[in-house]
GURO-30033 format. One record per atom (N, C-alpha, C): residue in three letters; x, y, z. Coordinates in steps of 0.02 Angstrom, whole numbers, padded with zeros to 5 digits, always signed. Layout:
<pts>
AlaXYZ ...
</pts>
This chain:
<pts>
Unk-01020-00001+00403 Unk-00963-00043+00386 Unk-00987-00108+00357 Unk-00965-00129+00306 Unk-00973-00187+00285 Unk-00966-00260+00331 Unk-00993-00323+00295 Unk-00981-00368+00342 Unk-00908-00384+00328 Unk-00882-00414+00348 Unk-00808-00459+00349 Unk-00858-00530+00329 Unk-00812-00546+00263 Unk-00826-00621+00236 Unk-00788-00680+00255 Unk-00809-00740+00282 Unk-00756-00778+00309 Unk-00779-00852+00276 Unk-00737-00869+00220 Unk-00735-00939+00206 Unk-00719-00994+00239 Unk-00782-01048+00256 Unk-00802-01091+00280 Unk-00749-01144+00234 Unk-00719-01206+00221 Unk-00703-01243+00203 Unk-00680-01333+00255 Unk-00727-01373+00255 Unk-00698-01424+00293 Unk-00765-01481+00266 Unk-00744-01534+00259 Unk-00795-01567+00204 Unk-00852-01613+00251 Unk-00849-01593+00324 Unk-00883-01602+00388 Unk-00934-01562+00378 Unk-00990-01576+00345 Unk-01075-01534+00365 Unk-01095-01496+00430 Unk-01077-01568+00481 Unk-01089-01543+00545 Unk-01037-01451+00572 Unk-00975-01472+00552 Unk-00938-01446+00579 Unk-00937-01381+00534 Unk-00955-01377+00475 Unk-00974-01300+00416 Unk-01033-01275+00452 Unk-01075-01309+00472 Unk-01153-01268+00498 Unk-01128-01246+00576 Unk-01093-01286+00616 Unk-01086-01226+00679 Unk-01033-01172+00688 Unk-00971-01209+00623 Unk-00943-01136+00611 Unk-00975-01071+00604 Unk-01012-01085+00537 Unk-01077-01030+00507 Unk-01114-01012+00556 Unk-01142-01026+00604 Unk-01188-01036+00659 Unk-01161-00978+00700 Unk-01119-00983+00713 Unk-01069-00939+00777 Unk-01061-00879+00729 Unk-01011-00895+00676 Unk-01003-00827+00658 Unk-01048-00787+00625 Unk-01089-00796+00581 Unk-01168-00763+00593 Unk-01187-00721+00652 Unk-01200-00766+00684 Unk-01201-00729+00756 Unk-01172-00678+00791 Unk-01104-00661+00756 Unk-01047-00635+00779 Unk-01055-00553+00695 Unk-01097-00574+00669 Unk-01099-00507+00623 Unk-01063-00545+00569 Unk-01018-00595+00543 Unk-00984-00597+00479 Unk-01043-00642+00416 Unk-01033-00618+00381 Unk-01050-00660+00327 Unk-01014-00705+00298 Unk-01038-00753+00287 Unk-01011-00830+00282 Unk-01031-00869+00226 Unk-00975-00899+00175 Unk-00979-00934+00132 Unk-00961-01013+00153 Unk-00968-01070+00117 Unk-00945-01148+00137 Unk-00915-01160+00094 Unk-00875-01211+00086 Unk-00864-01258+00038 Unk-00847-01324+00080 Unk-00861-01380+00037 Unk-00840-01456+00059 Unk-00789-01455+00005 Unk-00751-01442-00028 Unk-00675-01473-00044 Unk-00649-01415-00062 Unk-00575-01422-00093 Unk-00535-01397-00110 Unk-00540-01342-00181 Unk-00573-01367-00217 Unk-00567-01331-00282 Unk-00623-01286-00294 Unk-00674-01309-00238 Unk-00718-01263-00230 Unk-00706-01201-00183 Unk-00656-01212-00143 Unk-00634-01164-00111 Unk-00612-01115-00140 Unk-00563-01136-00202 Unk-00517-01102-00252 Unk-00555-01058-00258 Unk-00622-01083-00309 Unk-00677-01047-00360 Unk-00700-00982-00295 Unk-00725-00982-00243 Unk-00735-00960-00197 Unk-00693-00885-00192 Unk-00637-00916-00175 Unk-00592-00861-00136 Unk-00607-00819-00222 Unk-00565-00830-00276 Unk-00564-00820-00318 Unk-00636-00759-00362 Unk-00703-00778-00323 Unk-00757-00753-00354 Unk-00776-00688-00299 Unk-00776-00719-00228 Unk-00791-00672-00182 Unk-00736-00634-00121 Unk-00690-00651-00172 Unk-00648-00624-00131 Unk-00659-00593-00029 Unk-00654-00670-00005 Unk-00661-00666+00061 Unk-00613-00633+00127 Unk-00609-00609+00188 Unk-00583-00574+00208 Unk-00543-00631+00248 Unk-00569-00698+00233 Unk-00518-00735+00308 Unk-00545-00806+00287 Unk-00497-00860+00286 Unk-00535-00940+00273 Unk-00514-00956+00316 Unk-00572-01023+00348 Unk-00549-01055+00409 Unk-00553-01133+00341 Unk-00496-01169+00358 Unk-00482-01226+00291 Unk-00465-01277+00352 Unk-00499-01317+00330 Unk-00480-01406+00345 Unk-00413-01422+00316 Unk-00381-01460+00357 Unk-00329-01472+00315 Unk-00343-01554+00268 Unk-00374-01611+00277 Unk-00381-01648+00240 Unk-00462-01644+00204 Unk-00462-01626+00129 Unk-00520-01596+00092 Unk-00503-01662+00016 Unk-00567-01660+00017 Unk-00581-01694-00066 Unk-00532-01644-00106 Unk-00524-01683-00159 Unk-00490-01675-00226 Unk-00438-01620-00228 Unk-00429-01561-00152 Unk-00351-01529-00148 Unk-00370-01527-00082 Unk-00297-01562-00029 Unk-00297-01519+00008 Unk-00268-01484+00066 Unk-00308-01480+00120 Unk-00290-01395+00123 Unk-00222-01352+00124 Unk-00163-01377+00117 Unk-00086-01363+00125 Unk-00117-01319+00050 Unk-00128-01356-00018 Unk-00126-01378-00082 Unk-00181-01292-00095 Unk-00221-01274-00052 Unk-00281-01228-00060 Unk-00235-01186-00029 Unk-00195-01168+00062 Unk-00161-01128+00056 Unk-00107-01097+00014 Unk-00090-01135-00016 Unk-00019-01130-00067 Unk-00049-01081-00130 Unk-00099-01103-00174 Unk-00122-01083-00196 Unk-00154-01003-00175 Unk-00179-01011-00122 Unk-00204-00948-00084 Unk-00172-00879-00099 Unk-00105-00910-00067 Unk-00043-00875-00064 Unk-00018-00835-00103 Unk-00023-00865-00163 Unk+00008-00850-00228 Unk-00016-00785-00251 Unk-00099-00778-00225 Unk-00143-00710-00241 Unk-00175-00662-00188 Unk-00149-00695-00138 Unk-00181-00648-00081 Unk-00162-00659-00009 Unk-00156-00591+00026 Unk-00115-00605+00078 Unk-00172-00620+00146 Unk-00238-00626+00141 Unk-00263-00641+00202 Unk-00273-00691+00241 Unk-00309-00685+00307 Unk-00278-00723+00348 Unk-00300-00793+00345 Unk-00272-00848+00347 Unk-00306-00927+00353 Unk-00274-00944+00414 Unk-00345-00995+00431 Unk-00359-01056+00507 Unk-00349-01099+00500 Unk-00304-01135+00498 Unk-00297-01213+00475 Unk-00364-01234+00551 Unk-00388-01287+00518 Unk-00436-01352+00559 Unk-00380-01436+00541 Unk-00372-01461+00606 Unk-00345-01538+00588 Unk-00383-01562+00646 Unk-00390-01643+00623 Unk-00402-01695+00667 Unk-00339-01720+00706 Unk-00268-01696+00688 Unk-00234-01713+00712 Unk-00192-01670+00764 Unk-00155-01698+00810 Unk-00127-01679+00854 Unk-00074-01655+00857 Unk-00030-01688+00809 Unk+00044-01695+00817 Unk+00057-01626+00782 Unk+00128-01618+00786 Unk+00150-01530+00781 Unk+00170-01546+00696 Unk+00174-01601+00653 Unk+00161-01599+00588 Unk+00131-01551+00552 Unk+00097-01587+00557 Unk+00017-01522+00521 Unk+00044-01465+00528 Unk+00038-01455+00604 Unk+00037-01362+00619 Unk+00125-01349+00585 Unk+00157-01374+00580 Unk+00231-01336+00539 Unk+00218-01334+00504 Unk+00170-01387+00467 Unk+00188-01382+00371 Unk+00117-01324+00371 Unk+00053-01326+00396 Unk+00039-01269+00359 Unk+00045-01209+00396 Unk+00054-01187+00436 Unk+00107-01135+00459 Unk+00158-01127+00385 Unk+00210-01165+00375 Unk+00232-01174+00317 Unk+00218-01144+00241 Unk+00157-01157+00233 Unk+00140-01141+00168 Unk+00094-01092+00171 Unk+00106-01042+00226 Unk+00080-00992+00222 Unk+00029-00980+00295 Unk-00001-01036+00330 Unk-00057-01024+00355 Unk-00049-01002+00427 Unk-00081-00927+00437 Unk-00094-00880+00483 Unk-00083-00921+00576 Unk-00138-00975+00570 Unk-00138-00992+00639 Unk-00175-01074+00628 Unk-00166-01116+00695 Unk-00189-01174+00690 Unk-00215-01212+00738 Unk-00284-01232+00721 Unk-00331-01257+00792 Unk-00365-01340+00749 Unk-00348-01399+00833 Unk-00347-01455+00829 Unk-00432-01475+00843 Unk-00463-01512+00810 Unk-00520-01520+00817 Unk-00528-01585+00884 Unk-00562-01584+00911 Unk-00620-01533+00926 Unk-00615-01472+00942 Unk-00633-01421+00939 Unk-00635-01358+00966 Unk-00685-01304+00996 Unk-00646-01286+01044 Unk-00723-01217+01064 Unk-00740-01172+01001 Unk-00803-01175+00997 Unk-00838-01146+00934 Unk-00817-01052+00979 Unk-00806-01028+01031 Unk-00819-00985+01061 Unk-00726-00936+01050 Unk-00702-01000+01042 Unk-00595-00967+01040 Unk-00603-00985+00989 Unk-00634-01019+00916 Unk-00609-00991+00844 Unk-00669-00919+00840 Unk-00714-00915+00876 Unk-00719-00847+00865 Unk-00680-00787+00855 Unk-00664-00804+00919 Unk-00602-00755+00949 Unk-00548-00741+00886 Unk-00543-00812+00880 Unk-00468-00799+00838 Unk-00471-00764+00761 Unk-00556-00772+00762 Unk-00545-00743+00681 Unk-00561-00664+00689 Unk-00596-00652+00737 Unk-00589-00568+00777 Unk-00502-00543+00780 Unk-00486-00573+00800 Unk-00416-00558+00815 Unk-00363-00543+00756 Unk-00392-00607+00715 Unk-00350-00602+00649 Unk-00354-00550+00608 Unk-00434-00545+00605 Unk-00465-00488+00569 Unk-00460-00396+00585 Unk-00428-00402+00642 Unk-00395-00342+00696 Unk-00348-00310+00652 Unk-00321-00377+00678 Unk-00236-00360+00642 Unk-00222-00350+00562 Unk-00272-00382+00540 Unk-00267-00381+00476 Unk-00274-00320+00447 Unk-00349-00285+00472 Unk-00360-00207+00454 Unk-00312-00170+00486 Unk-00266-00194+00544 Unk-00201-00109+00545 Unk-00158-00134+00504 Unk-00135-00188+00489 Unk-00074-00193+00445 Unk-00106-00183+00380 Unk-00148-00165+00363 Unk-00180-00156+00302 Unk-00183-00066+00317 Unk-00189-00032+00355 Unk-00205+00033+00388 Unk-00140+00067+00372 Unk-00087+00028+00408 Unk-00003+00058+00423 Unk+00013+00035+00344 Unk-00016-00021+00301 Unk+00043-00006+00239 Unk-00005+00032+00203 Unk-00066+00069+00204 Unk-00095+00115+00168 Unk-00074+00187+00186 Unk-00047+00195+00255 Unk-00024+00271+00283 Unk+00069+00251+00242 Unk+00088+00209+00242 Unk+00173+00197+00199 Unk+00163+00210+00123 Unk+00096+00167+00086 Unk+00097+00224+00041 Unk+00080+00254+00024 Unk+00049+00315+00060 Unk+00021+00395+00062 Unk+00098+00433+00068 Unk+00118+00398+00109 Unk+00197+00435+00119 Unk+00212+00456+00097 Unk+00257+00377+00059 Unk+00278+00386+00005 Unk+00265+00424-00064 Unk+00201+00404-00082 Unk+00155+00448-00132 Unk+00167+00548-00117 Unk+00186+00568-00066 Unk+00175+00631-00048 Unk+00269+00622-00036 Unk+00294+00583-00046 Unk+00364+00625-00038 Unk+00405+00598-00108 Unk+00366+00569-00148 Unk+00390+00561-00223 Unk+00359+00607-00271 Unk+00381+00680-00288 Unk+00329+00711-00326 Unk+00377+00681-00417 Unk+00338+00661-00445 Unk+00338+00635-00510 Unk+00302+00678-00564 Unk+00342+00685-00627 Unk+00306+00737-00665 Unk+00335+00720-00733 Unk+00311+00739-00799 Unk+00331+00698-00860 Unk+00414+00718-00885 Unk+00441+00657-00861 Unk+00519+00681-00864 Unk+00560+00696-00807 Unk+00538+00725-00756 Unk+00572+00740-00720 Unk+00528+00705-00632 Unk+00577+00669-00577 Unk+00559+00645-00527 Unk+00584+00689-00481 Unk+00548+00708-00420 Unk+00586+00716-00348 Unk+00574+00675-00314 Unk+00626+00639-00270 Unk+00607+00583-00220 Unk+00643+00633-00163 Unk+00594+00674-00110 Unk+00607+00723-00065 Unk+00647+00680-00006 Unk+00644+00600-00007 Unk+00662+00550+00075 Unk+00728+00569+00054 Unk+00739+00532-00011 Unk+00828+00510-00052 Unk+00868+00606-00054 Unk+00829+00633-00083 Unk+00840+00708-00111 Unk+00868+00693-00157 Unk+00839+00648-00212 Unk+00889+00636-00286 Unk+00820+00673-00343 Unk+00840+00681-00366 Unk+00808+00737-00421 Unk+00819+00704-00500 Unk+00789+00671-00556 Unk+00825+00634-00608 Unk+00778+00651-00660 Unk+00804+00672-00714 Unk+00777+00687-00781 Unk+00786+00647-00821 Unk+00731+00631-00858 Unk+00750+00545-00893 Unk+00764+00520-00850 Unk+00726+00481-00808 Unk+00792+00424-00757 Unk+00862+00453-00736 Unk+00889+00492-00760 Unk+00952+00496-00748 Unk+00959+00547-00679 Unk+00992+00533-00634 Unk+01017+00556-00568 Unk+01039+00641-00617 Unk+01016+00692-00581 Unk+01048+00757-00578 Unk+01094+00786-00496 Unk+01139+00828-00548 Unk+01161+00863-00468 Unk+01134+00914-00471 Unk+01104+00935-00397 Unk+01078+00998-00382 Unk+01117+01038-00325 Unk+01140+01105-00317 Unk+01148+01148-00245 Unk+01098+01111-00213 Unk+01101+01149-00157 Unk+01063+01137-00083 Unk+00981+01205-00107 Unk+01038+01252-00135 Unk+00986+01294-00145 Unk+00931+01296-00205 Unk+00988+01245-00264 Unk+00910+01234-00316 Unk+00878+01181-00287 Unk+00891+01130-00229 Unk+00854+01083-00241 Unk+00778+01099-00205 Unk+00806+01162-00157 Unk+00768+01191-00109 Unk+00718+01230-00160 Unk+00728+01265-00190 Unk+00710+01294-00244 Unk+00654+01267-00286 Unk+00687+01210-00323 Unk+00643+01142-00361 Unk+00584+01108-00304 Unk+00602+01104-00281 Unk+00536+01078-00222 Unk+00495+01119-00190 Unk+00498+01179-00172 Unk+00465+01236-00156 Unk+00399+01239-00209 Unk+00421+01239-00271 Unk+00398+01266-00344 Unk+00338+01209-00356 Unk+00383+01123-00359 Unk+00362+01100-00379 Unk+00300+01066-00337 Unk+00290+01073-00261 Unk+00250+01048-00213 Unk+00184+01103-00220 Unk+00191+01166-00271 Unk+00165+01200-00256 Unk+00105+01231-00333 Unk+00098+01171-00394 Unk+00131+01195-00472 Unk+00053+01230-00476 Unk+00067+01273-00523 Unk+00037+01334-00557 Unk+00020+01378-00515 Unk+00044+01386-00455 Unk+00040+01463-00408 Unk+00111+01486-00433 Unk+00088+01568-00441 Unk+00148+01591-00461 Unk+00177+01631-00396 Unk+00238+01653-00390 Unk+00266+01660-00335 Unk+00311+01727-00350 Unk+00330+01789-00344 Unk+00350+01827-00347 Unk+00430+01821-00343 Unk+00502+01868-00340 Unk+00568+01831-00346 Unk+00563+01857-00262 Unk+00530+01908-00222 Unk+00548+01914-00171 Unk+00492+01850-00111 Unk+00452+01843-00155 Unk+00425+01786-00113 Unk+00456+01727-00107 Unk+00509+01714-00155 Unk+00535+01643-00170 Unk+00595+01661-00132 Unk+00629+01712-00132 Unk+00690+01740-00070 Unk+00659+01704-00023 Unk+00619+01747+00012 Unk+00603+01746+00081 Unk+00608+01673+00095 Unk+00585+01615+00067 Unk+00551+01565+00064 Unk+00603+01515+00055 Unk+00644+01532+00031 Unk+00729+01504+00009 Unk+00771+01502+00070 Unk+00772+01580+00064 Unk+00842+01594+00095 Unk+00833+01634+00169 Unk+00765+01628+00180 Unk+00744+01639+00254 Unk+00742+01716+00269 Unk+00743+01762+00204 Unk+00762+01824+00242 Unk+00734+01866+00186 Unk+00718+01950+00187 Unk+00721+01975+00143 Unk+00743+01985+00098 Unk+00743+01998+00018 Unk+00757+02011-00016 Unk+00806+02073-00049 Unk+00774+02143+00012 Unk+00790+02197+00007 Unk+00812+02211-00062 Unk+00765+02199-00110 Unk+00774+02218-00188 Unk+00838+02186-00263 Unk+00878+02120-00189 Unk+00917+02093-00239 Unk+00875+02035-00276 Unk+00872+02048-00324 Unk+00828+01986-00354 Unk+00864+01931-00407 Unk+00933+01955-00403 Unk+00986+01909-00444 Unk+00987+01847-00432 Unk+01002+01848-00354 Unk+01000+01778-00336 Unk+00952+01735-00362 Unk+00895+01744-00345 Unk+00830+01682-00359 Unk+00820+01695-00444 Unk+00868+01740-00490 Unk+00854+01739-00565 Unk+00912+01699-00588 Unk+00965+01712-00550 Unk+01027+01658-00564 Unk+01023+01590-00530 Unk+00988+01580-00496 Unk+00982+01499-00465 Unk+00913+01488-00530 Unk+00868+01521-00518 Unk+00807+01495-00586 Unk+00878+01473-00655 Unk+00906+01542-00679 Unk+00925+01494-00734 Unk+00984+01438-00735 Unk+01010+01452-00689 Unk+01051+01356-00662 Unk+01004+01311-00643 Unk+00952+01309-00623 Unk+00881+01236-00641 Unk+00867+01224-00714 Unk+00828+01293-00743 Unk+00823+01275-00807 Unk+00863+01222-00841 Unk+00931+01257-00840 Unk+00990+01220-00880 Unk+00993+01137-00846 Unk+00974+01134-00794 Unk+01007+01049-00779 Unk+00920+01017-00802 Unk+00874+01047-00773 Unk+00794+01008-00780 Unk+00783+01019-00865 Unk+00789+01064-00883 Unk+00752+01054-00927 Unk+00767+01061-01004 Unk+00749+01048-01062 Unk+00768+01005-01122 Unk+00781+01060-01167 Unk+00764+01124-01150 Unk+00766+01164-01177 Unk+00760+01245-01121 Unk+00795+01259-01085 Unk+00815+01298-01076 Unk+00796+01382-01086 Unk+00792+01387-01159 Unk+00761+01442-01179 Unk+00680+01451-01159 Unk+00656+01389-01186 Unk+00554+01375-01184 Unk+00570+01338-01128 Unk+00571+01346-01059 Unk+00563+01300-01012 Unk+00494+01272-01012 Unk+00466+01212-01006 Unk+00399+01171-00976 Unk+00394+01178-00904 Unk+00433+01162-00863 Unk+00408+01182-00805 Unk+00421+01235-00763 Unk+00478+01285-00758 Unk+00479+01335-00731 Unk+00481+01393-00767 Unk+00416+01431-00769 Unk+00392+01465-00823 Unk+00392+01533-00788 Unk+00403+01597-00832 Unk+00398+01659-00812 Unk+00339+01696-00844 Unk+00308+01713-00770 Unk+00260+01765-00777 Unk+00245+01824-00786 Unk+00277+01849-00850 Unk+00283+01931-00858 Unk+00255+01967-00803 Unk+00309+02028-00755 Unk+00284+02066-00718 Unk+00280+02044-00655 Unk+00269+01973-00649 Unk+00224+01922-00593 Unk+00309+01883-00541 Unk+00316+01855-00581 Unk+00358+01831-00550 Unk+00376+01725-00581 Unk+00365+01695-00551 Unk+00385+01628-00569 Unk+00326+01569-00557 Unk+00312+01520-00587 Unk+00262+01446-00573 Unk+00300+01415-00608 Unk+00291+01336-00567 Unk+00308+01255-00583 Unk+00246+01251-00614 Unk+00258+01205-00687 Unk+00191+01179-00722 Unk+00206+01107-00727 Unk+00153+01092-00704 Unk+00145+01001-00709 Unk+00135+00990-00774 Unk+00180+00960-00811 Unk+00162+00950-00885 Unk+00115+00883-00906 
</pts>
C-alpha cells in the first residue's frame, strides 16, 4: 500500500519539523510549506491525501488556502490556530475545513486525528466507488439507445419509450447479455418462466414490437439481430 501524503503547512519551523517528526514515524510521507501560495503549488503538484494548515500564513491565509482547496478537492484539512476563541474554528469549519486543533497541542491526538480522518476518508471514498459500480451496472448504455434498469425507462435518442412489462423484460435479458445468441424457446423459458411447448409466436411477436419502438429501421435491425436457424442476439453497436 502506498504511503498516505500529508501536507505540512504553518510558517513555525519548530512546529513543521515535529509535525513531520511524528508522522514519519507513523508511516506517512510528508511535505512542508511556510506560507500560503506555496501550499497552493503543493497540493496542486502532489496531490496530497490530507493538509494540516495554520490558519495565520504569509502572503494567503489559511481560511484563503482552504477556500481555494475546496474548489478542487475534497480531502481532509486540520486547521492549526494560536487562538482560542470559537471564531477561527466556525469560520474555517466554514470554508470547508474538516476539523480544528488550538495550539499548543499533543503531537500524539493530531496523530490520531489524521489516522482517523484518513479512515474515513478511504470508506467514503470506498462507498461512493461501490455507488458508482452500481450505478454503472444498472445503466446499460449503447449507441442510441439507454436502459436505466433502477428508473425502468428505456429512451432512444434521449427520448423516453413505452415498453410492456414483457418487452422491457425482454430488452434487458438480451441486452445484459449482447452477442450470445439465445434460442426463441430459451428466451420463453427465461421471459415467461415456463416452457415453450413449441409456441414460438409469442417471443417472435414481442421481438417484432421492440424492433419497431428501439430501432431506426425495423427491417435491418442493429441490435436485435436474427440468427438464421439459431435463434436471437443483442449487438452492442
Amino acid at each position: 500500500m502506498l504511503e498516505k501524503r500529508v501536507l505540512v503547512v504553518d510558517d513555525d519551523l519548530d512546529i513543521r519539523e515535529v509535525i513531520q517528526l511524528y508522522l514519519k514515524n507513523n508511516g506517512y510521507s510528508v511535505m512542508t510549506a511556510e506560507d500560503g501560495l506555496l501550499a497552493i503549488q503543493l497540493v496542486d503538484e502532489y496531490k496530497p491525501d490530507m493538509v494540516i494548515l495554520d490558519v495565520m500564513l504569509p502572503k494567503l491565509d489559511g481560511f484563503e488556502v482552504c477556500q481555494m482547496i475546496r474548489k478542487k478537492s475534497d480531502i481532509p484539512i486540520l486547521f492549526l490556530s494560536a487562538k482560542e476563541d470559537d471564531m477561527d474554528k466556525i469560520l474555517g469549519l466554514g470554508v470547508g475545513g474538516d476539523d480544528y486543533m488550538t495550539k499548543p497541542f499533543s503531537p500524539s491526538v493530531l496523530v490520531a486525528k489524521v489516522k482517523a480522518h484518513l479512515r474515513r476518508n478511504r470508506i467514503l471514498l470506498e462507498k461512493k466507488h461501490e455507488a458508482t459500480e452500481k450505478q454503472r451496472k444498472s445503466l446499460l448504455e449503447f449507441s442510441g439507445l439507454s436502459i436505466d434498469m433502477d428508473s425502468c425507462v428505456v429512451k432512444v435518442d434521449q427520448s423516453p419509450i413505452s415498453l410492456s412489462t414483457k418487452e422491457y423484460q425482454l430488452l434487458c435479458f438480451l441486452a445484459m447479455r449482447p452477442n450470445h445468441v439465445f434460442s426463441v424457446g430459451q428466451l420463453f423459458e427465461a421471459i415467461w418462466d415456463e416452457d415453450s411447448l413449441g409456441d414460438y409466436r409469442t417471443v417472435m411477436v414481442h421481438i417484432s414490437n421492440l424492433r419497431k419502438k428501439i430501432e431506426q429501421n425495423p427491417i435491418k435491425p442493429k441490435y436485435i439481430v436474427t440468427v438464421r436457424g439459431l435463434g436471437y442476439k443483442f449487438i452492442s453497436p
